[in-house]
C-alpha distance (Angstrom), angle and dihedral (degrees) to the residues before:
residue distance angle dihedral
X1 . . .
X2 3.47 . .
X3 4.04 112.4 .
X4 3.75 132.4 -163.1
X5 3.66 129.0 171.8
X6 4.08 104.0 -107.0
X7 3.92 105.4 -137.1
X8 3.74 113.6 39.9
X9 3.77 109.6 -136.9
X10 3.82 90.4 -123.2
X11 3.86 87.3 57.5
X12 3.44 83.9 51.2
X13 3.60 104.4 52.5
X14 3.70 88.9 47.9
X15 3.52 96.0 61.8
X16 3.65 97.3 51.6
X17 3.85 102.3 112.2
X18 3.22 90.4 -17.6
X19 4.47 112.0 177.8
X20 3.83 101.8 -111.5
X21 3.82 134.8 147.5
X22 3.18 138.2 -136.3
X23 3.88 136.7 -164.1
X24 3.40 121.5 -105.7
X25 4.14 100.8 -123.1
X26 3.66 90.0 47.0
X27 3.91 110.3 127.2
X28 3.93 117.9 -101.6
X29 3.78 97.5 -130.4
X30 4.02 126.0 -163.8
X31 3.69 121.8 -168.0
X32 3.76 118.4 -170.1
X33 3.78 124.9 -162.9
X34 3.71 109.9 -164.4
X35 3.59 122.1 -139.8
X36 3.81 129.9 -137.8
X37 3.91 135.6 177.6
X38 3.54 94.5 20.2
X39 3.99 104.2 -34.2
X40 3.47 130.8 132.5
X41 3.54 115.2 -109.6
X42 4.15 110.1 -139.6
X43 3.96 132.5 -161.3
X44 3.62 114.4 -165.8
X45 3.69 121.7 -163.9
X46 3.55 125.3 -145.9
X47 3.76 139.5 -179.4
X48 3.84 107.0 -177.0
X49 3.91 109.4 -66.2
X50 3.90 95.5 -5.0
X51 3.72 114.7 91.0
X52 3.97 103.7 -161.4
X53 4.10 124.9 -146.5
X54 3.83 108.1 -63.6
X55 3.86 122.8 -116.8
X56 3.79 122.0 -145.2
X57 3.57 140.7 -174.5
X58 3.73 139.0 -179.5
X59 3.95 116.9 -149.4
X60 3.71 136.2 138.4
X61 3.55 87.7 -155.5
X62 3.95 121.9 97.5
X63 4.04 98.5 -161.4
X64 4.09 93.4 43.2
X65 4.43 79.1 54.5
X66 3.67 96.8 45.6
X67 3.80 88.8 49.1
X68 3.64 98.3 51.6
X69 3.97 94.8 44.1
X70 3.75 89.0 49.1
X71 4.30 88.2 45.1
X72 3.90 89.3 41.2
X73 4.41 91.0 48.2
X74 3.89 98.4 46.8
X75 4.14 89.5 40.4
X76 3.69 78.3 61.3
X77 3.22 109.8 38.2
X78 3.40 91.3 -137.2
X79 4.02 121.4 170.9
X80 3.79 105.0 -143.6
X81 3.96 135.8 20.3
X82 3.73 105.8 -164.9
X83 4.02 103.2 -168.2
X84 3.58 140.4 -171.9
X85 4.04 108.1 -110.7
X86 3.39 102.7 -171.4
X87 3.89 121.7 112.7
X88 3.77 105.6 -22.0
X89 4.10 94.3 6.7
X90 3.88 91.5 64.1
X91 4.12 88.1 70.7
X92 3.83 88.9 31.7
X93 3.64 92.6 56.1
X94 3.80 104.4 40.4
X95 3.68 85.3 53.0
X96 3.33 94.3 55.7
X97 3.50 98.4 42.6
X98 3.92 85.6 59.2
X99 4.06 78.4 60.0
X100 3.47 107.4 39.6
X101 4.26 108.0 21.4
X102 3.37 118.9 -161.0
X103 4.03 85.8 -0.4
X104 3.30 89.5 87.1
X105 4.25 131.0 80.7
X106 3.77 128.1 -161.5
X107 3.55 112.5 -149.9
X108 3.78 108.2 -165.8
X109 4.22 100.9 -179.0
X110 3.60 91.8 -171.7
X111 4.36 80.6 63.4
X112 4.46 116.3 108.9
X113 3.94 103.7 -92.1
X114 3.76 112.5 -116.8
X115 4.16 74.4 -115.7
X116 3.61 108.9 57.6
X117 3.79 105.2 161.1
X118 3.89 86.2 50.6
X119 3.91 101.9 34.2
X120 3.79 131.0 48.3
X121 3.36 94.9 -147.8
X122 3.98 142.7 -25.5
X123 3.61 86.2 -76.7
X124 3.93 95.9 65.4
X125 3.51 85.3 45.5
X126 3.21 98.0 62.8
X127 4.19 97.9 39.5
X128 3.41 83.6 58.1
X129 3.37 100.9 55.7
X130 3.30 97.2 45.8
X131 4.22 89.4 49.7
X132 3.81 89.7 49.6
X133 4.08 81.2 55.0
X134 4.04 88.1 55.2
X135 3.73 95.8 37.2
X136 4.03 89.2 55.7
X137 3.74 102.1 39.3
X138 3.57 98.8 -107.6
X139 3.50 111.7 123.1
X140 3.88 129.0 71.3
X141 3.84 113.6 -157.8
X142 3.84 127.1 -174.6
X143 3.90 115.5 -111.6
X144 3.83 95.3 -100.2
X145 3.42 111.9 153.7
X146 3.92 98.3 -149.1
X147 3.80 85.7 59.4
X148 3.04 97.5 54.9
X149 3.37 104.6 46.5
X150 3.65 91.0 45.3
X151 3.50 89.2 56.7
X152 3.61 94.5 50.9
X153 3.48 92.9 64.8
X154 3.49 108.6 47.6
X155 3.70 118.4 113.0
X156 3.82 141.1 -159.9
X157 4.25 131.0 -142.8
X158 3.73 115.5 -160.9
X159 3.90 104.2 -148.1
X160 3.65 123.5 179.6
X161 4.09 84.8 -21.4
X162 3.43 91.7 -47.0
X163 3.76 138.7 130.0
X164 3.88 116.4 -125.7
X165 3.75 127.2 173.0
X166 3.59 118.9 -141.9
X167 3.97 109.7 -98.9
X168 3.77 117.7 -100.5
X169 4.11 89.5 -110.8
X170 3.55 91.8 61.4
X171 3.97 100.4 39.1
X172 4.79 80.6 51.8
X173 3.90 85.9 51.1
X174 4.01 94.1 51.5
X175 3.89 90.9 30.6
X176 3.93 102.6 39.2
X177 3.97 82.6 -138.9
X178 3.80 139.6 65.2
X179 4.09 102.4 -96.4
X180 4.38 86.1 -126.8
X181 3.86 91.4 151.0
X182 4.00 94.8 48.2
X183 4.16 85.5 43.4
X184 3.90 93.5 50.0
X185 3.95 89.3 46.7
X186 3.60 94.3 49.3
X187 4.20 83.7 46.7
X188 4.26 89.7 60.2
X189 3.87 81.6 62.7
X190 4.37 101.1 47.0
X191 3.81 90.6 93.6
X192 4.29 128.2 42.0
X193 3.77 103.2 -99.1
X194 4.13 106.1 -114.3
X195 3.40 119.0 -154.7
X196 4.24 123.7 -111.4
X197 3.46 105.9 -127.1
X198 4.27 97.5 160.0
X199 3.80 93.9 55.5
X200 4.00 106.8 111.0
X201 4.37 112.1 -119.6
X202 3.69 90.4 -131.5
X203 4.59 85.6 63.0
X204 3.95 115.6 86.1
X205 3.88 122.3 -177.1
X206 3.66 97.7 -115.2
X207 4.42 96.7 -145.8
X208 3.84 101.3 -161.3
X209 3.92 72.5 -133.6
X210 3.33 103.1 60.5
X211 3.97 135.8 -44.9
X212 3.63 134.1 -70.1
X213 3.63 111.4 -159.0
């Protein structure tokens, strides 16, 4: 196996608040990575190439998460929340889905990538995509220091000529923490971004961060 951390930390660096536009009908895009057994759970918010302050929230308690994702995606008025339904996220996601229809995403990692002979699985996919976004200067990320140090962790086998990403057990042992904000990053990125073309000029997405015009 030959290993290699994924995201340089100069790439890194250079992305934090980095100036980058983005076009108006591109789709605001959550991505929630549900914690479990003490975790944080994450939601990321995305429009395009501009990675908005990240919100977090601690709660063993599936209903009090569903309620603030739900809160935290119509304060927004965001257009898709792509989550992670495994463990926790399968309830969290069908419950939002009830909510939200065909607003909502699931983004099972563990899935085939559309890429197989490249990718190991959906979660390589993904990681890459997101690195080729760092690599090529076209991602702006807040400066959050869990992010980034997440990120800076994060490393890549090459198996047979494919991608893998290191498992999350391995990534807690080097990290002393789950990497939830790199995961629900690398989430925003599962699906192709498709443009919003029915969503009125005069509407913003109102990120209790900032402002998305």
């Amino acid at each position: 196996e030959d290993e290699q951390y994924l995201f340089p930390i100069d790439w890194i660096m250079n992305a934090v608040d980095r100036e980058l536009d983005y076009r108006e009908f591109d789709p605001v895009i959550k991505s929630l990575d549900c914690g479990a057994g003490g975790d944080m759970s994450v939601i990321v918010t995305r429009k395009g190439a501009k990675i908005f302050p990240i919100s977090r929230k601690q709660t063993p308690d599936s209903q009090e998460l569903i309620n603030w994702a739900y809160a935290d995606f119509l304060n927004d008025n965001a257009d898709i929340i792509r989550i992670d339904n495994i463990g926790i996220g399968w309830a969290v996601a069908g419950a939002l889905s009830e909510k939200l229809g065909s607003k909502v995403e699931a983004a099972d990692c563990r899935k085939k990538s559309d890429n197989p002979d490249k990718y190991f699985n959906k979660r390589a996919e993904m990681y890459s995509t997101l690195r080729d976004k760092f690599e090529k200067g076209l991602i702006s990320i807040p400066n959050d220091q869990d992010l980034i140090d997440e990120l800076s962790v994060i490393q890549a086998s090459y198996e047979s000529g494919k991608t893998k990403i290191q498992d999350k057990k391995a990534i807690r042992s080097s990290l002393g923490k789950s990497p939830d904000s790199a995961d629900a990053l690398a989430i925003s990125y599962y699906y192709d971004d498709i443009p919003v073309s029915n969503k009125p000029k005069n509407v913003y997405c109102n990120v209790n961060r900032g402002k998305i015009v």
